[in-house]
N, CA, C and O of each residue as an XYZ file, in Angstrom:
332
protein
N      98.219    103.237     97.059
C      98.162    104.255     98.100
C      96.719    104.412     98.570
O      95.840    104.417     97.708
N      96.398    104.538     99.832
C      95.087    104.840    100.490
C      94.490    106.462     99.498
O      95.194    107.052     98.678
N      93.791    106.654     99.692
C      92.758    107.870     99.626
C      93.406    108.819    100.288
O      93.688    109.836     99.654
N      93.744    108.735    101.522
C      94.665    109.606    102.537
C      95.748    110.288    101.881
O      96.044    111.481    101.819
N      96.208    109.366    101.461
C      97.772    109.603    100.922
C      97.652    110.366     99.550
O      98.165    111.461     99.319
N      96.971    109.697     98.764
C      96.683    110.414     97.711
C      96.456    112.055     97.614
O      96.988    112.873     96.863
N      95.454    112.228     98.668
C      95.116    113.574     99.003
C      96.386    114.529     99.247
O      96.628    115.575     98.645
N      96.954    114.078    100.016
C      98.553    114.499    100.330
C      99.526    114.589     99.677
O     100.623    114.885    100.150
N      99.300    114.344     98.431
C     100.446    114.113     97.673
C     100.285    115.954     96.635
O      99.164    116.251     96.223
N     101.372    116.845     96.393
C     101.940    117.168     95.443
C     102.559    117.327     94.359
O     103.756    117.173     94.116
N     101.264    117.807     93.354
C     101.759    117.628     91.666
C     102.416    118.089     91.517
O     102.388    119.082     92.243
N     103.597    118.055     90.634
C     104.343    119.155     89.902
C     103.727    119.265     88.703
O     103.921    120.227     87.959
N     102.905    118.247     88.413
C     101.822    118.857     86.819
C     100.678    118.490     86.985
O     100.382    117.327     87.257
N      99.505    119.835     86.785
C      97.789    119.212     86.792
C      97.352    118.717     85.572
O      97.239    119.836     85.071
N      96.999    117.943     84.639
C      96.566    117.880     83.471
C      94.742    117.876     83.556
O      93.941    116.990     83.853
N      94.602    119.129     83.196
C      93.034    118.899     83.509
C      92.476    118.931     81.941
O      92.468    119.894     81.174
N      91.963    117.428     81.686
C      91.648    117.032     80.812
C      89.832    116.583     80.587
O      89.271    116.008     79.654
N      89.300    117.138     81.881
C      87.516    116.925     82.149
C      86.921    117.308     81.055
O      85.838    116.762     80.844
N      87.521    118.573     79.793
C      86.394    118.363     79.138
C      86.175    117.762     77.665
O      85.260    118.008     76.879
N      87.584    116.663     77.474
C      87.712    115.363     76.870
C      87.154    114.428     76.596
O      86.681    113.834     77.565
N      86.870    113.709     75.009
C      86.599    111.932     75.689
C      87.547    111.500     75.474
O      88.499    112.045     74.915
N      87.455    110.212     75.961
C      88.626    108.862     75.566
C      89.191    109.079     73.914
O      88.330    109.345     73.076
N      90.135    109.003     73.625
C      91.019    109.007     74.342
C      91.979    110.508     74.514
O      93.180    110.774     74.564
N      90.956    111.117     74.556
C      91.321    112.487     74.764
C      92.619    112.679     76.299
O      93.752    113.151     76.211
N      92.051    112.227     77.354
C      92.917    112.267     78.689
C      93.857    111.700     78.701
O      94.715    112.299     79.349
N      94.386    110.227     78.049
C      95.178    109.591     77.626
C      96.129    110.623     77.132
O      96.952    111.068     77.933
N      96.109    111.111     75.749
C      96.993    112.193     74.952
C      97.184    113.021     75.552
O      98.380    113.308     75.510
N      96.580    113.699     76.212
C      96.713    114.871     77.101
C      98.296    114.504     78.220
O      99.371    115.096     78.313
N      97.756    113.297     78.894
C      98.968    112.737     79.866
C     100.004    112.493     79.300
O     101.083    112.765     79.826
N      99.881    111.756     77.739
C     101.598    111.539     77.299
C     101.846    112.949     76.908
O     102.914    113.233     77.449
N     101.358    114.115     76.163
C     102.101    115.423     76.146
C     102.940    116.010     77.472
O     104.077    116.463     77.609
N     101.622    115.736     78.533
C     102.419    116.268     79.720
C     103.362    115.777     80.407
O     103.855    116.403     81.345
N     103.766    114.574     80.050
C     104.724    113.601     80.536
C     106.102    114.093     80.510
O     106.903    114.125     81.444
N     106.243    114.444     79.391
C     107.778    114.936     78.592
C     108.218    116.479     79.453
O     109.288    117.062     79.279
N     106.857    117.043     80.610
C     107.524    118.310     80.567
C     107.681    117.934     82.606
O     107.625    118.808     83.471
N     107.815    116.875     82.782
C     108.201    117.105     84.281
C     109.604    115.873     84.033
O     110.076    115.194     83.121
N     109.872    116.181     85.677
C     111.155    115.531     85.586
C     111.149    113.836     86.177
O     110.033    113.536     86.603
N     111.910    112.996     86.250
C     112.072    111.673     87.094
C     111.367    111.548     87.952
O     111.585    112.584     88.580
N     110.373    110.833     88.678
C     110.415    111.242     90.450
C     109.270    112.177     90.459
O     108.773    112.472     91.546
N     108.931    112.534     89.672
C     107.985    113.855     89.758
C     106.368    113.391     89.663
O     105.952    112.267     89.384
N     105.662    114.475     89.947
C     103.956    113.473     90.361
C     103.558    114.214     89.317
O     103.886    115.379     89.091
N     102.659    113.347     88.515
C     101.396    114.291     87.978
C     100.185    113.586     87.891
O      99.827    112.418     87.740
N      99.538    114.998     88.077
C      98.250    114.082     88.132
C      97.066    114.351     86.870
O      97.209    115.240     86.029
N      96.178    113.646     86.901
C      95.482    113.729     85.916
C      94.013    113.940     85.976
O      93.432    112.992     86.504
N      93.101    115.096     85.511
C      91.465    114.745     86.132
C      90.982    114.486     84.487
O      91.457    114.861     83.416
N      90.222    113.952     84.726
C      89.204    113.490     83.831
C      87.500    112.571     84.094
O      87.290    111.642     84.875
N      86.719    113.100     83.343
C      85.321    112.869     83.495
C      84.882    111.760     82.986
O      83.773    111.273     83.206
N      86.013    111.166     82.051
C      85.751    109.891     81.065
C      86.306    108.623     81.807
O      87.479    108.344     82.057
N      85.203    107.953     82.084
C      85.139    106.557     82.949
C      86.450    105.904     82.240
O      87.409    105.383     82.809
N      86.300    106.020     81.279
C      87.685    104.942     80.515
C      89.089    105.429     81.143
O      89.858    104.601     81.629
N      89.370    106.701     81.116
C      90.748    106.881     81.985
C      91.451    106.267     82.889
O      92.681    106.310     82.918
N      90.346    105.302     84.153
C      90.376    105.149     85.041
C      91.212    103.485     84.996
O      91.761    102.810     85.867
N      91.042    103.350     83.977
C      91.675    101.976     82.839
C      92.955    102.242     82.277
O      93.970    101.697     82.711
N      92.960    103.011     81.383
C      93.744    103.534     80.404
C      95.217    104.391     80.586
O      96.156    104.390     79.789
N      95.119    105.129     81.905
C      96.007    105.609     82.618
C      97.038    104.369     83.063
O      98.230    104.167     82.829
N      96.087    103.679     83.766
C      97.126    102.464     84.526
C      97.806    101.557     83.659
O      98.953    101.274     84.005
N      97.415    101.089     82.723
C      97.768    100.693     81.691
C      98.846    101.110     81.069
O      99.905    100.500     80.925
N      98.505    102.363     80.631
C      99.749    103.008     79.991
C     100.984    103.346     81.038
O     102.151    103.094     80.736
N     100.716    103.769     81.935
C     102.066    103.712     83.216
C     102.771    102.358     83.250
O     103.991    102.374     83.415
N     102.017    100.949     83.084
C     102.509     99.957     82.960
C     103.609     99.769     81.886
O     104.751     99.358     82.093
N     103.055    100.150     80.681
C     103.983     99.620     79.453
C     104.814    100.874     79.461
O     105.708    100.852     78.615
N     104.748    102.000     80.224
C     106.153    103.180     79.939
C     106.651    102.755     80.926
O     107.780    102.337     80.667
N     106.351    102.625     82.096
C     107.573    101.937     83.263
C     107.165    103.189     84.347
O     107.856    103.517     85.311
N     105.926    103.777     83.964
C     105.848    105.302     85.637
C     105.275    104.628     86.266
O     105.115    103.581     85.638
N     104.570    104.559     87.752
C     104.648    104.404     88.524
C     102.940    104.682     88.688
O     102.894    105.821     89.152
N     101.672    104.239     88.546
C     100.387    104.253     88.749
C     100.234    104.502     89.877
O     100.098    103.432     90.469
N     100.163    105.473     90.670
C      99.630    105.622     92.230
C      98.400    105.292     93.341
O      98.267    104.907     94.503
N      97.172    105.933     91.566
C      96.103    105.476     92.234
C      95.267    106.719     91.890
O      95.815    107.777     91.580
N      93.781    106.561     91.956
C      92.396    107.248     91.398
C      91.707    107.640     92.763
O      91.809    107.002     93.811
N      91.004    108.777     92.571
C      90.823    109.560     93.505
C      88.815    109.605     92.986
O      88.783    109.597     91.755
N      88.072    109.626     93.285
C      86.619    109.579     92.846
C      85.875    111.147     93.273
O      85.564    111.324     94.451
N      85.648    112.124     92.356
C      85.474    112.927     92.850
C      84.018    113.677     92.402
O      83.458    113.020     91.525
N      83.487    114.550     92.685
C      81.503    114.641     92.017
C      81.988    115.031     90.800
O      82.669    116.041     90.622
N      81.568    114.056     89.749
C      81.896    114.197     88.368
C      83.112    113.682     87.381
O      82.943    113.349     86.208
N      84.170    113.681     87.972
C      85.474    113.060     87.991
C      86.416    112.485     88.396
O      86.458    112.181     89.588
N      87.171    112.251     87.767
C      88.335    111.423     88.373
C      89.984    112.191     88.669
O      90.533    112.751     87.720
N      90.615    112.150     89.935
C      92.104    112.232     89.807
C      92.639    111.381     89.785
O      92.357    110.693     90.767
N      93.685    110.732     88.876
C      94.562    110.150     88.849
C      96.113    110.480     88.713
O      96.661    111.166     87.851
N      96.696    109.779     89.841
C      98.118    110.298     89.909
C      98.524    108.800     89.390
O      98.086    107.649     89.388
N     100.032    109.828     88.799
C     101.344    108.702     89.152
C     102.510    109.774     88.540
O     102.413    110.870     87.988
N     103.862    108.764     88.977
C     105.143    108.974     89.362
C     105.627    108.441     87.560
O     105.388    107.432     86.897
N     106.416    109.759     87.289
C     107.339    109.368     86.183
C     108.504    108.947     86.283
O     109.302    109.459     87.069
N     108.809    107.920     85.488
C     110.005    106.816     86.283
C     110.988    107.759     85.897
O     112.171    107.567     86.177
């Protein structure tokens, strides 16, 4: 997804995990995983460069849906779609 789109998009879960390290944001996202539904967005911020890896990754081997990283002063959003 563009930057555009990203911006546009609606979480149904924030996981704000900025004041984490690795693999702190990681754990944070699989807890929050279990509490939204199919289809549903969440997103993720974090300050730890590794997320930006580690997120996509892990969406890969559960089967959600990696959307895409957002670069922001200090952190990162990352969304994706729970399958």
């Amino acid at each position: 997804m563009t930057a555009e789109e990203l911006l546009g998009l609606k979480a149904s879960k924030i996981v704000d995990a900025r004041g984490t390290a690795c693999p702190g944001p990681l754990l944070e996202a699989k807890k929050a995983i279990g509490t939204i539904m199919p289809g549903e967005i969440m997103e993720v911020l974090s300050a730890d460069e590794g997320t930006k890896v580690d997120i996509p990754k892990w969406c890969t081997k559960q089967g959600h849906e990696y959307l895409g990283t957002l670069e922001e002063s200090g952190y990162y959003r990352i969304f994706l779609k729970k399958s």
